[in-house]
N, CA, C and O atoms as a GROMACS GRO file, in nm:
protein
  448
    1UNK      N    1   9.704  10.798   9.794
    1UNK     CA    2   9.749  10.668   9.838
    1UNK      C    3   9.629  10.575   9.851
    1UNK      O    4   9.525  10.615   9.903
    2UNK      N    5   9.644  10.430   9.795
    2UNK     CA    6   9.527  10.321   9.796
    2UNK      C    7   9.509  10.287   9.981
    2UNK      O    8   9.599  10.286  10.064
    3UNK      N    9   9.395  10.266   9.998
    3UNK     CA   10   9.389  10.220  10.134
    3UNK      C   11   9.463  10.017  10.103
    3UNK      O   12   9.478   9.970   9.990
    4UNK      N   13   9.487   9.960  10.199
    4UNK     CA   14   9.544   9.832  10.184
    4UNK      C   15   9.397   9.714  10.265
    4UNK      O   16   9.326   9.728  10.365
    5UNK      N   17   9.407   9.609  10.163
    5UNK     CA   18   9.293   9.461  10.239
    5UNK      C   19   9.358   9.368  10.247
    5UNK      O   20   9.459   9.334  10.184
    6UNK      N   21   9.266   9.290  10.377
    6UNK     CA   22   9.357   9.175  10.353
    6UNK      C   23   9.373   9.133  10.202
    6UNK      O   24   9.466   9.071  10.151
    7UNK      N   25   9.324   9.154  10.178
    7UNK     CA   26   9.410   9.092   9.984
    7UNK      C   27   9.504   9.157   9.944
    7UNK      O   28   9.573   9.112   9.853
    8UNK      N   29   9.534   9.283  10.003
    8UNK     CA   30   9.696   9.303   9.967
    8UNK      C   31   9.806   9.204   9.963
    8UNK      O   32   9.787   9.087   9.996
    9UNK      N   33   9.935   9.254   9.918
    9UNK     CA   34  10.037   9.184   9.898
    9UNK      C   35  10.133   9.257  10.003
    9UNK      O   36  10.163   9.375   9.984
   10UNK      N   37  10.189   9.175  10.132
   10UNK     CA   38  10.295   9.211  10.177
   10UNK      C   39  10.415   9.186  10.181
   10UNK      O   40  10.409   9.076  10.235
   11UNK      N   41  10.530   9.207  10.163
   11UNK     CA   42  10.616   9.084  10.114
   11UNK      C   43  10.760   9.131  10.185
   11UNK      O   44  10.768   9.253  10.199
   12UNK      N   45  10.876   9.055  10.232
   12UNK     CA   46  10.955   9.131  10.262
   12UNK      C   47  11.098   9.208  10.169
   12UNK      O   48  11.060   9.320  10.133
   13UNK      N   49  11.192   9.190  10.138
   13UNK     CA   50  11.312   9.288  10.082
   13UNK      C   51  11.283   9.150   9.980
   13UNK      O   52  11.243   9.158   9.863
   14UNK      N   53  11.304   9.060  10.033
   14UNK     CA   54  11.410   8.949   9.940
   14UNK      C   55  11.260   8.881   9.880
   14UNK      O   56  11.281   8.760   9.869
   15UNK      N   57  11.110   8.914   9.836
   15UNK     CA   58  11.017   8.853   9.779
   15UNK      C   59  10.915   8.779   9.834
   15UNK      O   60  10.813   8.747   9.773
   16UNK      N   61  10.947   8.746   9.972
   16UNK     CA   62  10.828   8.606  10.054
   16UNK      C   63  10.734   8.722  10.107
   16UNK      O   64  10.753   8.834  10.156
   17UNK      N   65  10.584   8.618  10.064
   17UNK     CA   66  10.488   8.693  10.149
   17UNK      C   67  10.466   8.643  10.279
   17UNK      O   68  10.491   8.539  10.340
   18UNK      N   69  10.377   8.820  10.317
   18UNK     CA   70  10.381   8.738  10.466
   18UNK      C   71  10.178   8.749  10.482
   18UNK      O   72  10.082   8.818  10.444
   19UNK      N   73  10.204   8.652  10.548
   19UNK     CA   74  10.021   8.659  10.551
   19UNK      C   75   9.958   8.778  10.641
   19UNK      O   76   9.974   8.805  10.760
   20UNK      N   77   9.884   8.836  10.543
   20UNK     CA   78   9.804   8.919  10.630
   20UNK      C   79   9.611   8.872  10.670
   20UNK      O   80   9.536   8.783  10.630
   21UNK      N   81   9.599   8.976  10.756
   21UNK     CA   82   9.458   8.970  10.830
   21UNK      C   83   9.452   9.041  10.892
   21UNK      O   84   9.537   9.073  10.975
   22UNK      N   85   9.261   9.131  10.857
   22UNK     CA   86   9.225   9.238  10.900
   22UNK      C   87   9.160   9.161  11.016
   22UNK      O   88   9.109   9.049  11.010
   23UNK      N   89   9.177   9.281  11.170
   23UNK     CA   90   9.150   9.267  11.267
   23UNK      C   91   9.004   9.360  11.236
   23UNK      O   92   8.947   9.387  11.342
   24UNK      N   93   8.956   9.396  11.154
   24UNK     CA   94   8.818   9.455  11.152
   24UNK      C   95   8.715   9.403  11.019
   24UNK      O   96   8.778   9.409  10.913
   25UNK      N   97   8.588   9.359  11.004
   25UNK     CA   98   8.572   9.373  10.907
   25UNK      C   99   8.405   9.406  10.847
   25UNK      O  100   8.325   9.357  10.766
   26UNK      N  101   8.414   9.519  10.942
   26UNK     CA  102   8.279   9.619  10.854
   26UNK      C  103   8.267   9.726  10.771
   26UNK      O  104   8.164   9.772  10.722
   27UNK      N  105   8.394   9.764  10.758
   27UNK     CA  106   8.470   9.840  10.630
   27UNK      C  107   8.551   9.747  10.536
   27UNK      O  108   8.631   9.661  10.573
   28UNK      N  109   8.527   9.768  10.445
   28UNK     CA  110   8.547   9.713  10.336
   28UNK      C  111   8.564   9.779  10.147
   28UNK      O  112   8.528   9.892  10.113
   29UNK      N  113   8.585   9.742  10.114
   29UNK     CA  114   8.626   9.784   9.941
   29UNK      C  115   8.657   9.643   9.886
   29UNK      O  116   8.757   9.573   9.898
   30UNK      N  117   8.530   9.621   9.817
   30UNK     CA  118   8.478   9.572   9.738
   30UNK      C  119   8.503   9.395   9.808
   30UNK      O  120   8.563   9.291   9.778
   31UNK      N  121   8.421   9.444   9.907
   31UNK     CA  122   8.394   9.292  10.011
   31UNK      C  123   8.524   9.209  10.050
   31UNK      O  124   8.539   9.088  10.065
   32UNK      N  125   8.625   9.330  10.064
   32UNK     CA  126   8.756   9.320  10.144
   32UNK      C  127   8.759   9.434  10.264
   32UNK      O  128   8.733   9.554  10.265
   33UNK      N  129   8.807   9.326  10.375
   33UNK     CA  130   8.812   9.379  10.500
   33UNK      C  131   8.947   9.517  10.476
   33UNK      O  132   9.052   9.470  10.434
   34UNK      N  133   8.947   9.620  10.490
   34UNK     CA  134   9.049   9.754  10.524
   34UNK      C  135   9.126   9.707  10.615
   34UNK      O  136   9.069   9.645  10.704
   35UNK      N  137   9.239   9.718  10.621
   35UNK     CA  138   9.329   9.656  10.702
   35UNK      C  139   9.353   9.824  10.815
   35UNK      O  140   9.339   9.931  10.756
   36UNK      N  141   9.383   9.827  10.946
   36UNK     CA  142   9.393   9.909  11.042
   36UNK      C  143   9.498   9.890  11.184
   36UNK      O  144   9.539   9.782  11.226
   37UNK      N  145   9.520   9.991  11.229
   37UNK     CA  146   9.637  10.000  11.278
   37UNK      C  147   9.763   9.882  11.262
   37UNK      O  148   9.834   9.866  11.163
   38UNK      N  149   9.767   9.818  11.367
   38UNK     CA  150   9.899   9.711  11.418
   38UNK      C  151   9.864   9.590  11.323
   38UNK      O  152   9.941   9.494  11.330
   39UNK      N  153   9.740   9.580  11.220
   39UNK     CA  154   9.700   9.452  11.101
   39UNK      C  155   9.877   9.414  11.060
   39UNK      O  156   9.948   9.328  11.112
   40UNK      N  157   9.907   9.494  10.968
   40UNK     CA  158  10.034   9.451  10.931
   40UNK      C  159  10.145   9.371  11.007
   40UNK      O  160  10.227   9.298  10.952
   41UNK      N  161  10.134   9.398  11.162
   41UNK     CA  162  10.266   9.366  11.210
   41UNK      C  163  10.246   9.201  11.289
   41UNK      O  164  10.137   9.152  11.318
   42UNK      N  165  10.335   9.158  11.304
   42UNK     CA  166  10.323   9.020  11.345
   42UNK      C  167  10.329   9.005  11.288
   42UNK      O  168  10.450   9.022  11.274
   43UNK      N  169  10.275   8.953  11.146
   43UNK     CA  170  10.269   8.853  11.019
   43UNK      C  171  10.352   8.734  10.990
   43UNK      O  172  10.473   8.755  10.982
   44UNK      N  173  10.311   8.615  10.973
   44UNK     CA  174  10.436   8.529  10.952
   44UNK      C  175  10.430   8.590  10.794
   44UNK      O  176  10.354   8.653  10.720
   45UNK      N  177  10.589   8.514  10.791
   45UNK     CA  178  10.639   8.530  10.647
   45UNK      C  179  10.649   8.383  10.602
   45UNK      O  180  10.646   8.278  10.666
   46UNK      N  181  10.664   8.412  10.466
   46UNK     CA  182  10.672   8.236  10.431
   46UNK      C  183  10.754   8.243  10.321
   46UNK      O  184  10.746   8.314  10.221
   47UNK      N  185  10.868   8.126  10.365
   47UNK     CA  186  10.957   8.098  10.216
   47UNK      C  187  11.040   8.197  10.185
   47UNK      O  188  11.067   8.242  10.074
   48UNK      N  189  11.086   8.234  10.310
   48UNK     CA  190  11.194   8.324  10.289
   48UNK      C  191  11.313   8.290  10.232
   48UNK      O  192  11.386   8.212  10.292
   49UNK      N  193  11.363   8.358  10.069
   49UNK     CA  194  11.499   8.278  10.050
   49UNK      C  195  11.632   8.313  10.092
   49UNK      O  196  11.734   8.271  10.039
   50UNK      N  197  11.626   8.404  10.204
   50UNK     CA  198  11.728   8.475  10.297
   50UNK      C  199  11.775   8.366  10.346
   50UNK      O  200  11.742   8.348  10.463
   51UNK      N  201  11.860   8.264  10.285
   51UNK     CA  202  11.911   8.123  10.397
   51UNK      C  203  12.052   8.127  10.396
   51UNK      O  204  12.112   8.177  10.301
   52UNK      N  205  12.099   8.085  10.480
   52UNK     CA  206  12.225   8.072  10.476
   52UNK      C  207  12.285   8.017  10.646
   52UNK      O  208  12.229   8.010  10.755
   53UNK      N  209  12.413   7.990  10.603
   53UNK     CA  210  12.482   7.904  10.755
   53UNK      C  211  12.447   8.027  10.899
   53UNK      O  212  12.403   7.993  11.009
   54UNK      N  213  12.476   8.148  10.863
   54UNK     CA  214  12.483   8.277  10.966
   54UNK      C  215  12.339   8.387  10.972
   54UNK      O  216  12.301   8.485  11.036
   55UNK      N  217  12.288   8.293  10.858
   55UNK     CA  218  12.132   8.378  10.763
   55UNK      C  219  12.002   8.364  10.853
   55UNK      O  220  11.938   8.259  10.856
   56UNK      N  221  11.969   8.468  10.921
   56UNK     CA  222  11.791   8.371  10.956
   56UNK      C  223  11.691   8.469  10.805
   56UNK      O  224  11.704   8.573  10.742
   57UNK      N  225  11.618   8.380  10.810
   57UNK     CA  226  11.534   8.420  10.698
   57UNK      C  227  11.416   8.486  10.782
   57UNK      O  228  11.382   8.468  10.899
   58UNK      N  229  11.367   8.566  10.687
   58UNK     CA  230  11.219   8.661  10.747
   58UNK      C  231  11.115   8.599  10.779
   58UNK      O  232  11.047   8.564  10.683
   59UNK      N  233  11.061   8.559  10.925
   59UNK     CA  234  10.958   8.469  10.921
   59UNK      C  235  10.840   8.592  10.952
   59UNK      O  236  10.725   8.588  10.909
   60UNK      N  237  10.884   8.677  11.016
   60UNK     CA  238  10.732   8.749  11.126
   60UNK      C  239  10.799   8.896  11.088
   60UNK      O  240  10.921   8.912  11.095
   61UNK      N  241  10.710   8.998  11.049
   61UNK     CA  242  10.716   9.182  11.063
   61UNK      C  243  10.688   9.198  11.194
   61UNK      O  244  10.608   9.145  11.272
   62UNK      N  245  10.778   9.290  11.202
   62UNK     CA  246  10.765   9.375  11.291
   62UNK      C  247  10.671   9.511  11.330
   62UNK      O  248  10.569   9.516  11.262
   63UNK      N  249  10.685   9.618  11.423
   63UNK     CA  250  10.564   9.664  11.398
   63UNK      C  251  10.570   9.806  11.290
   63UNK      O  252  10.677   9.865  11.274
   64UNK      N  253  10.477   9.837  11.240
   64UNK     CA  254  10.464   9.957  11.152
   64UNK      C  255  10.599  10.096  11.143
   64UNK      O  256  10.625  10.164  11.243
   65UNK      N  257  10.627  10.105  11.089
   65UNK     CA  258  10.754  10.250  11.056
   65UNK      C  259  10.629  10.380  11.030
   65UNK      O  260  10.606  10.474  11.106
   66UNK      N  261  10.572  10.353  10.920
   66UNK     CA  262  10.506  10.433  10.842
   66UNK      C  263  10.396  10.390  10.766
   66UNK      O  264  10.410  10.273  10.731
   67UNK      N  265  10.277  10.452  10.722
   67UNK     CA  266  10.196  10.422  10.656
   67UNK      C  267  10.097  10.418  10.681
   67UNK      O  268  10.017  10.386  10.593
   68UNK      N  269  10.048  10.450  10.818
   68UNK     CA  270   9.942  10.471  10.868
   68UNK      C  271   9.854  10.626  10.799
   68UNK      O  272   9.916  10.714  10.738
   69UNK      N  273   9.724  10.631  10.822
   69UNK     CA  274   9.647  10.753  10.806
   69UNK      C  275   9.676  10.827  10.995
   69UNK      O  276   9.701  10.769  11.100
   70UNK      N  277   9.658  10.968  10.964
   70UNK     CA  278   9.710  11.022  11.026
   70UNK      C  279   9.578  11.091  11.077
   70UNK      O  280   9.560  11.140  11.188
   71UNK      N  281   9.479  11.082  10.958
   71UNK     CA  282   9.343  11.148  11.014
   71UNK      C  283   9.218  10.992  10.986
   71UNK      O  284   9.129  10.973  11.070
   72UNK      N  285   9.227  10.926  10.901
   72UNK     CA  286   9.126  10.835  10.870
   72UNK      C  287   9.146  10.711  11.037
   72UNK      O  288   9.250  10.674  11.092
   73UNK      N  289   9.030  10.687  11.066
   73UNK     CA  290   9.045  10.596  11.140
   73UNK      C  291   8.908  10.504  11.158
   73UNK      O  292   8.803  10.564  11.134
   74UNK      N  293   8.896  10.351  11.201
   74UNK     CA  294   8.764  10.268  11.166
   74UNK      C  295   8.812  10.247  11.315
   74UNK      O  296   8.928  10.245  11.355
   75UNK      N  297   8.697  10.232  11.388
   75UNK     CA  298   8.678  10.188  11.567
   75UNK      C  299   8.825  10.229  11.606
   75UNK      O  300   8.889  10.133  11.648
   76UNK      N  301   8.895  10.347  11.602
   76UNK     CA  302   9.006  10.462  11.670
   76UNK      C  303   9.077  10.424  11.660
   76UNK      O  304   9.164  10.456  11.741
   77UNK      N  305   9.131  10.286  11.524
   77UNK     CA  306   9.257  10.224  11.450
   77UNK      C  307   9.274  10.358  11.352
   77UNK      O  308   9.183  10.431  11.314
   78UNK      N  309   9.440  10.371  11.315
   78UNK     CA  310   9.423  10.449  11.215
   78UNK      C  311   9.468  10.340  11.041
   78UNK      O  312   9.557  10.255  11.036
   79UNK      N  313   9.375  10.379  10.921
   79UNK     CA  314   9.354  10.314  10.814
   79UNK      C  315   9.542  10.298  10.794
   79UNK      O  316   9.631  10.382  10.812
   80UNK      N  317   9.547  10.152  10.749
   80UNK     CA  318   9.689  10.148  10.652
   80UNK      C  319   9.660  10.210  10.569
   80UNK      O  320   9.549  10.261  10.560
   81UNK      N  321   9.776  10.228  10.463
   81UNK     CA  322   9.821  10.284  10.339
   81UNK      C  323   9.876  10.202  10.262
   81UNK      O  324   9.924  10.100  10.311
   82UNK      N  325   9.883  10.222  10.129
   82UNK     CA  326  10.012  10.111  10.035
   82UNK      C  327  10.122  10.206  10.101
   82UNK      O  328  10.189  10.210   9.998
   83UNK      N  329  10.167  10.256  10.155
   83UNK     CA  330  10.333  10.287  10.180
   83UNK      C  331  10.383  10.275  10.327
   83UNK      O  332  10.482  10.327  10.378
   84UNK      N  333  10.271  10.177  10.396
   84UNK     CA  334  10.320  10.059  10.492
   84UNK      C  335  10.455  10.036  10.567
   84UNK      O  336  10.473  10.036  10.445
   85UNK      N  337  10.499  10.028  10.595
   85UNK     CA  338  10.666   9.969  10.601
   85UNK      C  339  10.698   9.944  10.716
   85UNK      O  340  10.658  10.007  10.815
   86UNK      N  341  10.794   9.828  10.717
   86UNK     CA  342  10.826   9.804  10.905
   86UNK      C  343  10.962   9.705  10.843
   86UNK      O  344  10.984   9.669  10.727
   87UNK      N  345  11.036   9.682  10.962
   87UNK     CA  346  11.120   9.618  10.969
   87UNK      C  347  11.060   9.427  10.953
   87UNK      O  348  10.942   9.395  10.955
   88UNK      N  349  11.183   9.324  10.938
   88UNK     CA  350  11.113   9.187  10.980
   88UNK      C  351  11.227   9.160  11.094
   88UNK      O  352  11.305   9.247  11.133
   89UNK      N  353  11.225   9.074  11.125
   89UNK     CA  354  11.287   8.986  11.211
   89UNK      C  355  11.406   8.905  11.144
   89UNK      O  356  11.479   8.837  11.218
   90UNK      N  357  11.433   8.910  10.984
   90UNK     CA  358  11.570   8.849  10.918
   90UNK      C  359  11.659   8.906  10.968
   90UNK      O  360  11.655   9.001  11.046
   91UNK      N  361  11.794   8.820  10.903
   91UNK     CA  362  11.902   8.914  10.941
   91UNK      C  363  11.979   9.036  10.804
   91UNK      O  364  11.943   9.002  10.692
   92UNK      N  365  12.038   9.116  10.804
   92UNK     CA  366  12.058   9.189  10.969
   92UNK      C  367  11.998   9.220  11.073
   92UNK      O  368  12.090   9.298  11.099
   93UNK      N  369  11.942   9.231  11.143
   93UNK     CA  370  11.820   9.308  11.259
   93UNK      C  371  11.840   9.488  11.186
   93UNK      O  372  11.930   9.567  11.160
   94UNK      N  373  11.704   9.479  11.179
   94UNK     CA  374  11.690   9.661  11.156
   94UNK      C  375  11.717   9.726  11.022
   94UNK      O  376  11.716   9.844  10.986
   95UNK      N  377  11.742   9.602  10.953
   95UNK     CA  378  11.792   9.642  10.817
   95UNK      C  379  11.611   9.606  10.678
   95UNK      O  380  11.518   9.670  10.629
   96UNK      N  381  11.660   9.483  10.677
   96UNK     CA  382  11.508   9.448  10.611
   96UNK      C  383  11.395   9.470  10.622
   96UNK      O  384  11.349   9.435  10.730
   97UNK      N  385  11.321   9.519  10.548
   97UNK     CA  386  11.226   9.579  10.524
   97UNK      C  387  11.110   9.500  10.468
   97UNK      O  388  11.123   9.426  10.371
   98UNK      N  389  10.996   9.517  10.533
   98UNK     CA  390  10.839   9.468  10.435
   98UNK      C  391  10.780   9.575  10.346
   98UNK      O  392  10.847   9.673  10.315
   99UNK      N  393  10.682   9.562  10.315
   99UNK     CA  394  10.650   9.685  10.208
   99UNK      C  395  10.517   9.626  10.138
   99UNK      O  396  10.527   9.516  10.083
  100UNK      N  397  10.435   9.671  10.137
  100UNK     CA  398  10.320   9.664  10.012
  100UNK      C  399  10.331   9.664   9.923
  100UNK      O  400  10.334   9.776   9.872
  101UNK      N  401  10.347   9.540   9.826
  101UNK     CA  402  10.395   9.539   9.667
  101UNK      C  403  10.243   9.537   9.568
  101UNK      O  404  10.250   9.520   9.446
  102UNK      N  405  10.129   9.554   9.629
  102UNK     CA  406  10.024   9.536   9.589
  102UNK      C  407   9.925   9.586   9.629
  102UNK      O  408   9.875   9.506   9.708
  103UNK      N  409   9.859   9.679   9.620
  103UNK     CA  410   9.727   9.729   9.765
  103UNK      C  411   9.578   9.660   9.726
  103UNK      O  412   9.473   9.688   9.784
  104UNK      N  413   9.592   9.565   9.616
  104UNK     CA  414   9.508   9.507   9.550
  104UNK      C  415   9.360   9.548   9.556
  104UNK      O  416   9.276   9.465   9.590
  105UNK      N  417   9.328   9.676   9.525
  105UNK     CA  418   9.266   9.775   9.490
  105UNK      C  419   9.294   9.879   9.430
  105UNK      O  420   9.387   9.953   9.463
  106UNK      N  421   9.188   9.907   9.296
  106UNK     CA  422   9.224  10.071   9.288
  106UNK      C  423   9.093  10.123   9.348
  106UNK      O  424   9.084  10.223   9.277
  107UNK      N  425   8.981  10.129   9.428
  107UNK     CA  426   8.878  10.219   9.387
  107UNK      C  427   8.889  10.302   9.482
  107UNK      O  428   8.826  10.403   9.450
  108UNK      N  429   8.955  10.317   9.623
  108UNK     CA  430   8.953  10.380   9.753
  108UNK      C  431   9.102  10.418   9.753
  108UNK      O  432   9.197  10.339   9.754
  109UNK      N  433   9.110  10.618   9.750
  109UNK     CA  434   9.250  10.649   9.781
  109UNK      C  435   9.223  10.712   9.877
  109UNK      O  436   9.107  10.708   9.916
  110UNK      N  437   9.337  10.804   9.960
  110UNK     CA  438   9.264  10.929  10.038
  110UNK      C  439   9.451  10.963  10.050
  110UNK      O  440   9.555  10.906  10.017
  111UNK      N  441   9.408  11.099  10.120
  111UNK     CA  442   9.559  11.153  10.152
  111UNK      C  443   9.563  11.107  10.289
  111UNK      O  444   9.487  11.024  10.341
  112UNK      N  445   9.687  11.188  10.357
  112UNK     CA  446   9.740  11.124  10.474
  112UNK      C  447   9.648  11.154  10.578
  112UNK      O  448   9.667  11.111  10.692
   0.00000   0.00000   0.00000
């Protein structure tokens, strides 16, 4: 699995990204900050086309499902992964999903 930078791509079910930012940045791959623990969650989203009269669209993730390293860790965060995942805040509640469509790196993998 690629480790994830802020230059990844996070995006939710229906295509909008959501902005990310590493809360650390003295690790790096290839003068991108490694993104670590709770980085992913919060995120606004932008341009969600989830609209509708009864619709809220995905603005902000929620916090992490999966995807964390289980042994890698930078200052006792544990490293994301591209297989990331958390709920957003659209509707349904609990249904929509974010996801790493990009880990915009290949040179850094590791296992779990």
């Amino acid at each position: 699995m690629r480790v994830v930078t802020d230059q990844s791509r996070q995006a939710c079910e229906h295509g909008a990204d959501a902005q990310l930012a590493a809360s650390q940045r003295w690790v790096t791959v290839e003068g991108k900050p490694i993104l670590v623990g709770p980085d992913p969650e919060g995120r606004t989203i932008v341009r969600c086309p989830n609209i509708g009269p009864v619709i809220k669209p995905c603005t902000i993730t929620l916090p992490v499902r999966e995807g964390h390293s289980a042994l890698i860790r930078i200052n006792g965060q544990p490293v994301c992964f591209e297989t990331v995942w958390g709920f957003t805040d659209g509707t349904p509640p609990g249904i929509v999903r974010y996801t790493i469509s990009d880990a915009a790196q290949q040179l850094v993998q590791a296992g779990s």
